[in-house]
N, C-alpha and C positions, 0 to 999 in steps of 0.2 A: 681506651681513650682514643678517641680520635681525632687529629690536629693540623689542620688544614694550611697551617702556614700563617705571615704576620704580614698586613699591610700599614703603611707608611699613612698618617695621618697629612691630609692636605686641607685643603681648603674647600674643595669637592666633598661635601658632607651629604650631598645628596647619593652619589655613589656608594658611600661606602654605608648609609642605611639601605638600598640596594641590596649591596653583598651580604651585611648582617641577615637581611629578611628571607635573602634566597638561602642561604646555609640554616639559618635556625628554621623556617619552614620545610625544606630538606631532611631536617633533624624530625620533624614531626612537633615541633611548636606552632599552634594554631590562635587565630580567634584573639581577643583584647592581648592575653598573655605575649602573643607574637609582637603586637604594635607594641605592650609597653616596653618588652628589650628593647627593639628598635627604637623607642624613645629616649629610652635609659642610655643605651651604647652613645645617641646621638649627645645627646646632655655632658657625656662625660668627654666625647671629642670635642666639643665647642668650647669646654672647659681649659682643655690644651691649647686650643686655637686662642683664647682670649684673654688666660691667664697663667699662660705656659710661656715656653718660649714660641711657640707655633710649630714642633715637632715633635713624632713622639707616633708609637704604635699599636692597633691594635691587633688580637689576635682571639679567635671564635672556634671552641671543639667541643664536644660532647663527652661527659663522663658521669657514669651510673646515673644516667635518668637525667640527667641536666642539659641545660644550653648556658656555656660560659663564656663570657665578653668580659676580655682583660684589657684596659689601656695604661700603656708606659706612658708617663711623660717624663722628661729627661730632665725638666727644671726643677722638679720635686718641691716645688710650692706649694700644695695640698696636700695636708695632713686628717689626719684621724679627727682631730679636733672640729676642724669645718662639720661635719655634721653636727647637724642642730634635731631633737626631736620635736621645734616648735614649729609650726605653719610661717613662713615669711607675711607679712603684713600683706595687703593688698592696695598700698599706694604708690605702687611700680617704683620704688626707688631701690628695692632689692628683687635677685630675681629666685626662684623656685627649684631650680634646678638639682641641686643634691637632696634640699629636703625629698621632691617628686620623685629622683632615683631609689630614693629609701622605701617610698612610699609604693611603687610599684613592684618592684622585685621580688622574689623570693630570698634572697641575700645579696646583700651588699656590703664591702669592706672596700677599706685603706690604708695603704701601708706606705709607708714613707722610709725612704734608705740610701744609702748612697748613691743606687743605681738612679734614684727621684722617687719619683709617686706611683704608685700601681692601685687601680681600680678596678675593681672585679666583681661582675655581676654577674647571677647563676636564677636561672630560674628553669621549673619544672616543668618537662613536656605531659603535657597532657592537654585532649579534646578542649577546645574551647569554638563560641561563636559570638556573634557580631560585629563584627568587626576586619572586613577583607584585607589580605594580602597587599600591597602599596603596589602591585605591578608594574616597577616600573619607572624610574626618576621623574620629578619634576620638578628638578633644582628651580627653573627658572619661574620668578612669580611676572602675574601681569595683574595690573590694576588701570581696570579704565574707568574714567568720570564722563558720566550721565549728568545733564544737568536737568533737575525737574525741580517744581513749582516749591514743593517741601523743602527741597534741600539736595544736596550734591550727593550722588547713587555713586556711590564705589564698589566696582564686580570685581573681587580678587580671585584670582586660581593661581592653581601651583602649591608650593611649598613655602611656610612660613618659618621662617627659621632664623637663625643667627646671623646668616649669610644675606637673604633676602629682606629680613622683616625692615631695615633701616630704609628701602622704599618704599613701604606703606606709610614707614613714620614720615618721609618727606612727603611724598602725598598730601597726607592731614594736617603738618603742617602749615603747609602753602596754604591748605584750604581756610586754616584760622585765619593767619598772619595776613589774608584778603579779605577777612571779614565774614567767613560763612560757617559760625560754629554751629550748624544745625546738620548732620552728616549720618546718611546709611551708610552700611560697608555690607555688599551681600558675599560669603565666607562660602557657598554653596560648592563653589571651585574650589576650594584649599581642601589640599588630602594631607596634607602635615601640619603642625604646629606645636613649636616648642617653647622653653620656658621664655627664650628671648621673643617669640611672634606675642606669649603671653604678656609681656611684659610692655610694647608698644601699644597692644589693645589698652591694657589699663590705663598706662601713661597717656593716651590718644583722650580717651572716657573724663580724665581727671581734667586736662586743659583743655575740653570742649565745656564743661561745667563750668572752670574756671572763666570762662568768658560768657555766662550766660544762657551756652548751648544746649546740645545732646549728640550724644555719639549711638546710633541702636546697630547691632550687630545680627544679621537675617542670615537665615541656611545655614544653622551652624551645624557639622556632619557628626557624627558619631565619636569619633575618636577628638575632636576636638570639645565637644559637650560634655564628655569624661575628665579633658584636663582642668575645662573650666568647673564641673563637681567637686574633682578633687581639692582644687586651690580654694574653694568656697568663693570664685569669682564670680557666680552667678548672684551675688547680693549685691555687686558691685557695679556689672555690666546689665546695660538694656539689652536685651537679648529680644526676638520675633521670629516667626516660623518662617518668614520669607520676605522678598525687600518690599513689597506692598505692605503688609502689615505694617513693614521700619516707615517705611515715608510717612503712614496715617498716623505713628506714634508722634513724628516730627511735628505732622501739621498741629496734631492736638497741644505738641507742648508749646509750639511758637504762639496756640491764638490764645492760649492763660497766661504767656510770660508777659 
């Protein structure tokens, strides 16, 4: 067994998927299998961050064939019980998150004890492809508005996450609450997103409708196209190959409404 040592959970979640991707890539985990630990690990820190006390650790080694990601949380508020074998609804008022960890891994457990809550996710090294390496952090998201004839063009890049996704949801807010529920968002630039960026898309899709609108969502990449398969959010979301397709969705649905 090999045991690299524990780091402290912060608020920098883009780091410390980083470290997870460079050490289990290291290990010889490639390809979807590599992005879903790094999704899993992340899902299970954001969990400490938002419904822990905000501390708590993890720590990542290798034993017989495996890549293991254990996190402590010290409040021990999550138990065994929290998992659900049912899909969360798709009306963003719940989010995806442990169901998604169950769903990707090769094992996942919980354990709850004096020490708190321990989460531990093990999955197996073996070839896989599609899906590249994250090279690299990109904690920081950017969203710029384009203003065109259809409707307001949002280019996000970066990482969509727990951390970030609350300004795209300020973003699309603004954009209602002014009066403009007809809205692309090109996803072309985002190399991460997890249950919480999941979870603004929806909610974003629900109260543009709710007014009228359309939300269409272009360039969605690889790894995010997988989480929307998973969650069966593609029944839910406008989806298009790229933001010219979203605007001509737009224009079509504005000249029947």
């Amino acid at each position: 067994m090999s045991l690299p040592g524990a780091w402290p959970i912060t608020d920098d979640v883009g780091s410390m998927r980083d470290r997870i991707d460079a050490f289990a890539s290291g290990a010889g985990l490639a390809g979807p299998r590599l992005h879903d630990l790094v999704f899993a690990a992340n899902e299970a820190v954001v969990n400490v961050l938002e419904h822990g006390d905000g501390h708590g650790t993890v720590r990542i080694w290798v034993e017989e064939g495996q890549v293991i990601v254990e996190v402590n949380d010290p409040a021990g508020r999550l138990t065994p019980a929290h998992l659900s074998p049912s899909r969360p609804s798709l009306d963003g008022r719940r989010g995806f998150g442990l169901w998604l960890m169950s769903e990707v891994c090769d094992g996942l457990t919980i354990e709850q004890g004096d020490g708190g809550s321990r989460v531990e996710m093990r999955m197996s090294v073996h070839e896989g492809t599609g899906i590249k390496p994250r090279g690299g952090a990109q904690q920081r998201l950017g969203v710029a508005v384009t203003q065109r004839p259809a409707g307001p063009l949002l280019t996000v890049s970066g990482d969509l996450d727990a951390i970030t996704s609350p300004q795209l949801q300020a973003v699309v807010s603004d954009l209602l609450s002014s009066g403009r529920p007809f809205i692309a968002a090109d996803l072309s630039g985002v190399g991460f997103c997890d249950s919480s960026g999941l979870r603004v898309l929806l909610m974003s899709t629900v109260a543009a409708r709710e007014l009228g609108g359309l939300l269409v969502l272009a360039g969605v990449t690889g790894p995010i196209d997988r989480l929307l398969r998973l969650t069966g959010s593609l029944t839910v979301l406008a989806v298009r190959d790229n933001a010219e397709e979203a605007l001509n969705l737009l224009s079509e649905h504005r000249a029947g409404s």
